[in-house]
C-alpha positions in Angstrom: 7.2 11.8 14.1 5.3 8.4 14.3 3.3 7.7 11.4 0.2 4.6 10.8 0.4 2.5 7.9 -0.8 -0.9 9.1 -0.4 -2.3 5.6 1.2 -5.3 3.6 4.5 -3.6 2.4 7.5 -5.2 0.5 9.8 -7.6 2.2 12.8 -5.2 2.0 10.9 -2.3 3.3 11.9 -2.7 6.8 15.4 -2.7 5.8 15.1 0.0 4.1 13.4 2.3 6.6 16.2 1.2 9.0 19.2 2.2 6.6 17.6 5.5 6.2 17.9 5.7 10.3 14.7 5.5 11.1 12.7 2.8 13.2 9.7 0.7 12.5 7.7 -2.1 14.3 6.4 -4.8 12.0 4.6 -8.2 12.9 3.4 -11.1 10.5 0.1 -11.2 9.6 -2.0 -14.4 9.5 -2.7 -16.4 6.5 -6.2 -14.8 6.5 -5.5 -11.7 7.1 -2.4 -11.8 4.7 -5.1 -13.0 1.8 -7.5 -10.2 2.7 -3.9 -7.4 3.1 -3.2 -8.6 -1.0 -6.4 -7.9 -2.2 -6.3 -4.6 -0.9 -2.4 -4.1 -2.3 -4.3 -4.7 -5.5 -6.5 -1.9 -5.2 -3.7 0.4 -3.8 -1.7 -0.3 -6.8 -4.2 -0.3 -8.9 -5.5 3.2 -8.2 -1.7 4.0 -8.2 -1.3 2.6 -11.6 -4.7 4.8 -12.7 -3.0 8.2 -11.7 0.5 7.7 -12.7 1.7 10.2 -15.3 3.2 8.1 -18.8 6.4 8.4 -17.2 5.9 6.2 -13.9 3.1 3.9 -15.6 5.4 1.2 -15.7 6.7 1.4 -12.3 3.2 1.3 -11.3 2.4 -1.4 -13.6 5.5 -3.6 -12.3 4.2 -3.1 -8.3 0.6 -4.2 -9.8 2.2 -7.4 -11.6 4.3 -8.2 -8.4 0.9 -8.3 -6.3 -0.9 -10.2 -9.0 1.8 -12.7 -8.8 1.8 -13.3 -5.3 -1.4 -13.4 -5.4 -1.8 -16.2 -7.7 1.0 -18.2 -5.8 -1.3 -17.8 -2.8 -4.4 -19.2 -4.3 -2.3 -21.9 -6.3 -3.7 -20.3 -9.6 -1.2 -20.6 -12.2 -0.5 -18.0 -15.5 -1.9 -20.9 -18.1 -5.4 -21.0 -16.1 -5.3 -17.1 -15.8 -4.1 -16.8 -19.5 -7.3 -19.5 -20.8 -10.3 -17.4 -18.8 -8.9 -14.4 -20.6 -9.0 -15.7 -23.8 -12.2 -17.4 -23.3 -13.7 -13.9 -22.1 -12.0 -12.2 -25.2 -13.8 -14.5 -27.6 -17.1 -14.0 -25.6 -17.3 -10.4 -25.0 -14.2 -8.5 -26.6 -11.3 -7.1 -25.3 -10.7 -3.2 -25.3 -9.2 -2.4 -28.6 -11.7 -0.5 -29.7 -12.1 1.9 -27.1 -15.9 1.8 -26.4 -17.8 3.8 -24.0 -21.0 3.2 -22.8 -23.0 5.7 -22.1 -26.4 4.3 -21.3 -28.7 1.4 -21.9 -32.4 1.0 -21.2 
């Protein structure tokens, strides 16, 4: 039975599905449309990451790195420039260590 992804998947992927003895049609997307098909990987693993029991969290937490990554690459931002705004914001506003909530403001 045919099933729709249309979706950035892993380079290996297609492999895959064909060792398994199955068929699949892939093309290469743009540079555009490859940008905007990462973006979206981020929210996919993301929202994977978010409802992963304790024992697949870092599974889910490796896919979200490897999208981060390429991501960076893409854009030409590197791990020091990521790694300064992040330490910059931490001074500024906090990190999450102490597990606030907020519930309201007026």
């Amino acid at each position: 039975m045919r099933k729709e992804y249309h979706k950035l998947v892993r380079d290996l992927i297609p492999e895959h599905i064909r060792m398994h003895g199955d068929a699949c049609i892939i093309d290469t997307m743009s540079e555009e449309d490859y940008r905007q098909a990462l973006r979206e990987k981020l929210v996919e693993e993301a929202q994977e990451a978010c409802e992963a029991d304790v024992s697949q969290l870092a599974k889910e937490l490796a896919d979200l790195y490897e999208v981060i990554d390429t991501l960076m690459a893409v854009y030409d931002i590197s791990l020091e420039q990521v790694r300064a705004i992040q330490e910059r914001k931490r001074r500024e506003v906090g990190g999450f260590e102490q597990r606030i909530r907020l519930l309201w403001t007026e």
